[in-house]
C-alpha positions as CSV (number, residue, x, y, z in Angstrom):
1,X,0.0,0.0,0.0
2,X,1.3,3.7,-1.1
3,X,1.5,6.3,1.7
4,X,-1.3,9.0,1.1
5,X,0.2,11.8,2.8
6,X,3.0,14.4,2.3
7,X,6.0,14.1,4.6
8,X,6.1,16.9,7.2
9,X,8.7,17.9,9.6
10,X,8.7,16.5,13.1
11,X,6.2,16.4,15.1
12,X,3.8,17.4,12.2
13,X,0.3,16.2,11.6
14,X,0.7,14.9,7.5
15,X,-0.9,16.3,5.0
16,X,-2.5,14.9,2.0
17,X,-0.5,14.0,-1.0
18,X,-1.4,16.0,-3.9
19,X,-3.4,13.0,-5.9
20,X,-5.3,12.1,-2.6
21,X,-6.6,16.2,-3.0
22,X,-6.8,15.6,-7.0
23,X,-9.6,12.3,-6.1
24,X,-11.7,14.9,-3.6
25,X,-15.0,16.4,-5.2
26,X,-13.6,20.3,-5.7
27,X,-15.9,21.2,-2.9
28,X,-13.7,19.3,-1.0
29,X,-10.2,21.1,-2.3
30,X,-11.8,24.2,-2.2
31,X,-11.8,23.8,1.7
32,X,-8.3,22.4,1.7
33,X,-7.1,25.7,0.4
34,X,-9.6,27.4,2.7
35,X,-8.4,25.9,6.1
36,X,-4.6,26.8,4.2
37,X,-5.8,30.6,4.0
38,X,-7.4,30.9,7.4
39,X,-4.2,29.9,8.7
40,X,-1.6,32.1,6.3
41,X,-4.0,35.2,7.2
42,X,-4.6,34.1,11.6
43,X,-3.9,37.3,13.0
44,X,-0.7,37.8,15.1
45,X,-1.1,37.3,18.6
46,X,-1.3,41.2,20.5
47,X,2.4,42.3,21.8
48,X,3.0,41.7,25.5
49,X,3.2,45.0,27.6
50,X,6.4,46.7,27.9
51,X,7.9,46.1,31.0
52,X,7.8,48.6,33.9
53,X,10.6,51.2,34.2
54,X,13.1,50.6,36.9
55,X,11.7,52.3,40.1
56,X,15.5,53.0,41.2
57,X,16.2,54.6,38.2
58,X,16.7,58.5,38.3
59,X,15.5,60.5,35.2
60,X,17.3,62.6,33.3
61,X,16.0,66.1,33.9
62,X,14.3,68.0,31.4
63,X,13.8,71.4,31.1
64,X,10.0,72.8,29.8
65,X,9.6,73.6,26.6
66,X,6.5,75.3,25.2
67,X,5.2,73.2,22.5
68,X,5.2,76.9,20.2
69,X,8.8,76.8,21.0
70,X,9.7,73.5,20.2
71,X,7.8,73.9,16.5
72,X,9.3,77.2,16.3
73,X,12.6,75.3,16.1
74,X,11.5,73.0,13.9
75,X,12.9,70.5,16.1
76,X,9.6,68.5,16.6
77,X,5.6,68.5,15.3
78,X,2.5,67.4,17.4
79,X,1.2,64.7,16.1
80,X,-2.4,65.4,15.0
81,X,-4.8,63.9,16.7
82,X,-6.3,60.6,15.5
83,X,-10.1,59.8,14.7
84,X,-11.3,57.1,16.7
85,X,-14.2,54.6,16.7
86,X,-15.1,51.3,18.6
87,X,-12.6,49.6,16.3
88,X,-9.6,51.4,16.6
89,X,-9.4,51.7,20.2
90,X,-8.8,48.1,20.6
91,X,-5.9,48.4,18.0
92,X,-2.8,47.7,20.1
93,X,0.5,50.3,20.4
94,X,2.7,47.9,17.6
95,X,-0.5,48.4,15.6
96,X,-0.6,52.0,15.6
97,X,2.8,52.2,14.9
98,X,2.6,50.2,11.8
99,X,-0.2,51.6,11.2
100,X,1.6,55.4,10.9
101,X,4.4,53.8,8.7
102,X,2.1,51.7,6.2
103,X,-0.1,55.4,5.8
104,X,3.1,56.7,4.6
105,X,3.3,54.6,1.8
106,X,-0.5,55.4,0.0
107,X,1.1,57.7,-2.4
108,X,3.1,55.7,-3.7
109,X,1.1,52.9,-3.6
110,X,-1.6,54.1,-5.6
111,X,0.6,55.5,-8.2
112,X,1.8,52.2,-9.0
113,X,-1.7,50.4,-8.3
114,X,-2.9,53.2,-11.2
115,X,0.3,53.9,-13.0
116,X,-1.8,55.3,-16.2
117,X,-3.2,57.9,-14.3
118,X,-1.6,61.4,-14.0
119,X,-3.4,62.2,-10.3
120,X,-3.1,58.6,-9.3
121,X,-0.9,59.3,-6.3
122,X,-3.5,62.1,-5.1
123,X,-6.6,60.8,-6.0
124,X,-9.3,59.0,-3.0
125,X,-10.0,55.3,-3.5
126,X,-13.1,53.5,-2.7
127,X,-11.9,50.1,-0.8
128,X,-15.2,48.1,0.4
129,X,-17.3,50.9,0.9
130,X,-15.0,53.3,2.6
131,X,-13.0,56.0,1.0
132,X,-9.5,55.7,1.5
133,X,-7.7,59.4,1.2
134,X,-3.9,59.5,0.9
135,X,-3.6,63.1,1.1
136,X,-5.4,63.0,4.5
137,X,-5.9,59.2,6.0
138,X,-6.4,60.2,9.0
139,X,-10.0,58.4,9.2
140,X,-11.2,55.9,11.8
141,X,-13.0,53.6,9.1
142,X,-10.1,53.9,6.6
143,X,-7.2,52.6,9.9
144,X,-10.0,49.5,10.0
145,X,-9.7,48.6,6.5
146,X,-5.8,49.5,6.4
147,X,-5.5,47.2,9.3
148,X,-6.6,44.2,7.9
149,X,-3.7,44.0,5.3
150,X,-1.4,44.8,8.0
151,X,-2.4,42.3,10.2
152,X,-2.5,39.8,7.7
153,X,1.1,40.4,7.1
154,X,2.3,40.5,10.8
155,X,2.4,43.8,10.8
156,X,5.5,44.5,8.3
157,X,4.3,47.6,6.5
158,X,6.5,46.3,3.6
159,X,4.4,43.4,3.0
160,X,1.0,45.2,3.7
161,X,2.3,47.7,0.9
162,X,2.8,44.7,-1.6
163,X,-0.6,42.8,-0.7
164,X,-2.4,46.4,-1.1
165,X,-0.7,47.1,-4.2
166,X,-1.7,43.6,-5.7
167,X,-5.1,43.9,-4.4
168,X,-5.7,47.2,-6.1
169,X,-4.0,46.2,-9.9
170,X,-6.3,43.2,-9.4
171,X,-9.7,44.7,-8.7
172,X,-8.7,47.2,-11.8
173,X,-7.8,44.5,-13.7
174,X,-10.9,41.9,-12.7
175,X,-13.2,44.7,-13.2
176,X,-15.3,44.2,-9.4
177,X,-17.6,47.4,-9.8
178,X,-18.8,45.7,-13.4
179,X,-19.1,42.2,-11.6
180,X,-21.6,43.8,-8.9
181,X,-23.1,45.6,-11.4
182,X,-24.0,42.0,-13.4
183,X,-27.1,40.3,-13.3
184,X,-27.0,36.6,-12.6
185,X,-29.2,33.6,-13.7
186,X,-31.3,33.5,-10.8
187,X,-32.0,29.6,-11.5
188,X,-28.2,28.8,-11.3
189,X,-26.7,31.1,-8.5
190,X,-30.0,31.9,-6.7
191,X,-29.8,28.7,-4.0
192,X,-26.1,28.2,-4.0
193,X,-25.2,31.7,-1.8
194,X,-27.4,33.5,1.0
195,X,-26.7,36.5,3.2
196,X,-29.3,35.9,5.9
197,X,-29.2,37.5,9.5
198,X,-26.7,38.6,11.7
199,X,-24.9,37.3,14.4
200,X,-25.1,38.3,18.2
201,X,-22.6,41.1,17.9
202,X,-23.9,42.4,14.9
203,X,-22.2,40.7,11.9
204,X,-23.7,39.5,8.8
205,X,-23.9,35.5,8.6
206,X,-23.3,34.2,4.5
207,X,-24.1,30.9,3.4
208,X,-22.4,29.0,0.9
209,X,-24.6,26.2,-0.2
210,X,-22.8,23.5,-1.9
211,X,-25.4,21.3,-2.8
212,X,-27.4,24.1,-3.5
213,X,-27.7,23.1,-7.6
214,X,-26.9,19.6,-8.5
215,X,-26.4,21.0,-12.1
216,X,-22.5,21.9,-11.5
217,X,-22.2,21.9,-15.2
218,X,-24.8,25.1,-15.1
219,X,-22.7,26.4,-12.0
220,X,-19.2,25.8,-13.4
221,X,-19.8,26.1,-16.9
222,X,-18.5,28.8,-17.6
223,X,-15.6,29.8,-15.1
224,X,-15.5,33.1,-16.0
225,X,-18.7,34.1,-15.2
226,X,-18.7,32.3,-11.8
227,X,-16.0,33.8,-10.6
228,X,-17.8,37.6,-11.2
229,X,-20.6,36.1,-9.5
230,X,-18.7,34.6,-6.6
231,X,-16.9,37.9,-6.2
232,X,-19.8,40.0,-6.7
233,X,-21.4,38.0,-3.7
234,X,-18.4,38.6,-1.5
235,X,-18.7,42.4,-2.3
236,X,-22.3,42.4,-1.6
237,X,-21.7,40.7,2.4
238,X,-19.3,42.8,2.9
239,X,-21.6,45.8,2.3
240,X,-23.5,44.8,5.4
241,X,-19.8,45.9,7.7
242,X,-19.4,49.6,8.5
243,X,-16.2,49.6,9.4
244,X,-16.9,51.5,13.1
245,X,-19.0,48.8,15.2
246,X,-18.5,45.3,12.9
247,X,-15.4,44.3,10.4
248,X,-15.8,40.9,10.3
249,X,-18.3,38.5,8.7
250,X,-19.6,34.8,9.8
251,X,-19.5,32.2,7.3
252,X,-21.3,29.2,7.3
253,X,-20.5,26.3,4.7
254,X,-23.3,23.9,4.1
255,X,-22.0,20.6,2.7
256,X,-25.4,19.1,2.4
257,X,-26.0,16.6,-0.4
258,X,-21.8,17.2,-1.6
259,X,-20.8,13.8,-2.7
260,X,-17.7,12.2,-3.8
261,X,-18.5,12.4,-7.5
262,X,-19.1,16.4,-7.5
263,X,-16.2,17.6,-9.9
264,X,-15.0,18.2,-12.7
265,X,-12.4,19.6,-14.8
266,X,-14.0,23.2,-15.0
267,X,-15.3,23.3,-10.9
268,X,-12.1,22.3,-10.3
269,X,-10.5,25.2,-11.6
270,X,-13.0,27.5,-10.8
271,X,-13.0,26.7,-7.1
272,X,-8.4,26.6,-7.5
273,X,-9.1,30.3,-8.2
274,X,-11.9,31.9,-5.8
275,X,-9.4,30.3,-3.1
276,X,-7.0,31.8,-4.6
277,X,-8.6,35.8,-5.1
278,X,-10.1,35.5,-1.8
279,X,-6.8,34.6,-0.1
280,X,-5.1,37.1,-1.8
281,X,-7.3,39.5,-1.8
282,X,-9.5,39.8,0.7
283,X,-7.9,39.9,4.5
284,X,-8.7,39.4,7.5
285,X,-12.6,39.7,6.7
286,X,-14.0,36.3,8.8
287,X,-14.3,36.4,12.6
288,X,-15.6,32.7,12.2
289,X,-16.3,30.2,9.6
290,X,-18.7,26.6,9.7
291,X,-18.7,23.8,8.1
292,X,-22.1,22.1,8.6
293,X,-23.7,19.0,7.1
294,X,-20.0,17.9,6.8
295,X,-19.7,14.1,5.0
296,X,-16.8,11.9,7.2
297,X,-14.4,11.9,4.4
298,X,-14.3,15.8,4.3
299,X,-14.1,15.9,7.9
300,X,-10.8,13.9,8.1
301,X,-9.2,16.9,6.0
302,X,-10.2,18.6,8.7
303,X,-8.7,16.6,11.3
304,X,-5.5,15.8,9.4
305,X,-4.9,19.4,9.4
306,X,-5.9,20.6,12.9
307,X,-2.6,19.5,14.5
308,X,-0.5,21.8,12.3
309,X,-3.3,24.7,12.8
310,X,-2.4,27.7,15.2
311,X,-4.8,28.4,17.9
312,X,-6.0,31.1,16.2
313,X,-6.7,29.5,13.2
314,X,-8.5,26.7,15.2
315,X,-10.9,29.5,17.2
316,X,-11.8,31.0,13.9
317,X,-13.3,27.5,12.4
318,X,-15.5,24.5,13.5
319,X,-16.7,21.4,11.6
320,X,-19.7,20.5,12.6
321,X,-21.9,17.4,12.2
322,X,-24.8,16.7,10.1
323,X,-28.4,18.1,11.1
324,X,-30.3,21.2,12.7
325,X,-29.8,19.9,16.0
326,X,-26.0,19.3,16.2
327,X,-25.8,22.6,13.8
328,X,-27.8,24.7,16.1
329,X,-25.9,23.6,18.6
330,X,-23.0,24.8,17.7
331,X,-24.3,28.0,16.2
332,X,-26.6,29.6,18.2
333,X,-24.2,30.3,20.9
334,X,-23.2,33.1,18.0
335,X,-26.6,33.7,16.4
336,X,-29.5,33.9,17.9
337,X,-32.4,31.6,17.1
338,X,-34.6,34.4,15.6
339,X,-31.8,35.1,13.1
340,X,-31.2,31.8,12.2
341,X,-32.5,29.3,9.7
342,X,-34.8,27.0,10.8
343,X,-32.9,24.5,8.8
344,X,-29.4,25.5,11.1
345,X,-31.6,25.3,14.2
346,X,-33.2,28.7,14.6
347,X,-36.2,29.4,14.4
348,X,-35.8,32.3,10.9
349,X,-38.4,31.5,8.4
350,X,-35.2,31.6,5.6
351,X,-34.0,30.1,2.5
């Protein structure tokens, strides 16, 4: 018998070889590469307090200086105060100051994001709703969004600045405001996405429905025009956040009627590259994702991985088994029943 799995260093769970992923149903690798992303994009643990000054230690003396005097000499600026809201006040010391440095970099970012545009390195942006200025960032919704691709990047403003920049040539180049401007076939996409509800703190729960249309030749058909749809769909849960109170979306995966024999070459490459944009593209968006309805073989992907997952990555997903009971069980902890499906184990009169 040939061994199924990848070797992996030391004291590491396996993983799957790369034809045991190429026999799953794409549903299947599609979560593969989401359990991957979750755990490239797990937010960096908060920095430990500084440690306490020495209490023996004398200080140097300083002598007053008005602050008029100080500017005067051009010595040293006050820093202008910064917009707050419910968001940014949790954001830690380190993340202010990458925050500062990455704000720096906008100019030049969006002149190379937009390189055939004379103003580009003046001009506002638009970024999921909330207008990012980089002659004057100083904006409590626009330090949210920034945030995200700093965090994503552990907090190295160089690597925000490069995930930024790519993010912005590819929703230029992928066209998103046409995609969300498209109309659908209602009969192909209509059962296979939901936004429905929100959670207890106020974010908006999106269902993917797997099984929604048995038809995957409709679905995947043409790959092209899934993708705008599967984008457009992000875009449109993501216009539920505002960026001041709620950031973060819940995601619930519904697995229900996914079998073995649901691929083929076109959903297969389809679902290679919404992993892919979303990964890329889209950071630091879920505060929690479920997988519901989950077959067994699917749910020993999930098991191979967990030992290699960070805690962080392992608090932001949960596989759950099939059925409303066991489902509501583990979501309504998060949701309350009136905002939930009846078939999730609310009591929401839903899709």
């Amino acid at each position: 018998m040939t061994d199924s799995t990848t070797p992996t260093k030391t004291g590491s769970a396996p993983t799957p070889a790369p034809e045991v992923l190429a026999a799953l149903p794409v549903q299947t690798q599609e979560t593969v590469k989401e359990i991957k992303e979750v755990k490239d994009n797990a937010e960096p643990a908060p920095p430990q307090p500084a440690a306490a000054p020495n209490a023996t230690t004398t200080a140097p003396e300083v002598t007053p200086t008005s602050t008029a005097t100080v500017e005067s000499q051009g010595t040293e600026k006050e820093e202008p105060v910064e917009p707050q809201n419910s968001l940014t006040e949790r954001f830690t010391q380190s993340e202010w100051t990458a925050l500062k440095e990455f704000r720096k970099q906008l100019p030049e970012i969006f002149e190379a994001a937009y390189s055939e545009k004379k103003d580009a390195k003046t001009t506002p942006i638009t970024l999921w709703g909330v207008e990012i200025d980089p002659n004057n960032p100083l904006n409590a919704k626009t330090s949210v969004v920034l945030m995200k691709f700093l965090r994503a990047r552990n907090l190295n403003p160089s690597a925000a600045h490069d995930m930024l920049l790519a993010t912005l040539r590819w929703r230029d180049e992928f066209n998103v405001e046409a995609a969300c401007q498209e109309i659908f076939p209602e009969d192909v996409f209509g059962q296979i996405g939901k936004i429905y509800g929100k959670d207890k703190e106020g974010r908006p729960v999106v269902y993917n429905v797997y099984g929604g249309n048995k038809d995957i030749k409709k679905v995947f058909g043409d790959v092209d025009r899934f993708l705008r749809w599967r984008v457009a769909f992000m875009e449109k849960g993501l216009k539920s956040l505002d960026f001041e109170t709620v950031d973060q979306q819940i995601q619930v995966h519904d697995y229900e009627g996914v079998s073995m024999t649901s691929r083929d070459a076109n959903s297969k490459n389809a679902a290679s590259q919404a992993s892919s944009i979303f990964g890329a593209h889209y950071p630091e968006l879920l505060y929690k994702k479920f997988f519901v309805n989950v077959p067994s073989y699917l749910a020993w992907i999930f098991w191979v991985f967990k030992p290699i997952l960070p805690a962080a990555t392992l608090a932001k997903m949960s596989v759950v088994a099939t059925g409303s009971h066991a489902i509501g069980k583990a979501l309504l902890p998060y949701i309350d029943e009136s905002q939930l499906p009846k078939r999730y184990g609310g009591k929401a009169e839903a899709f």
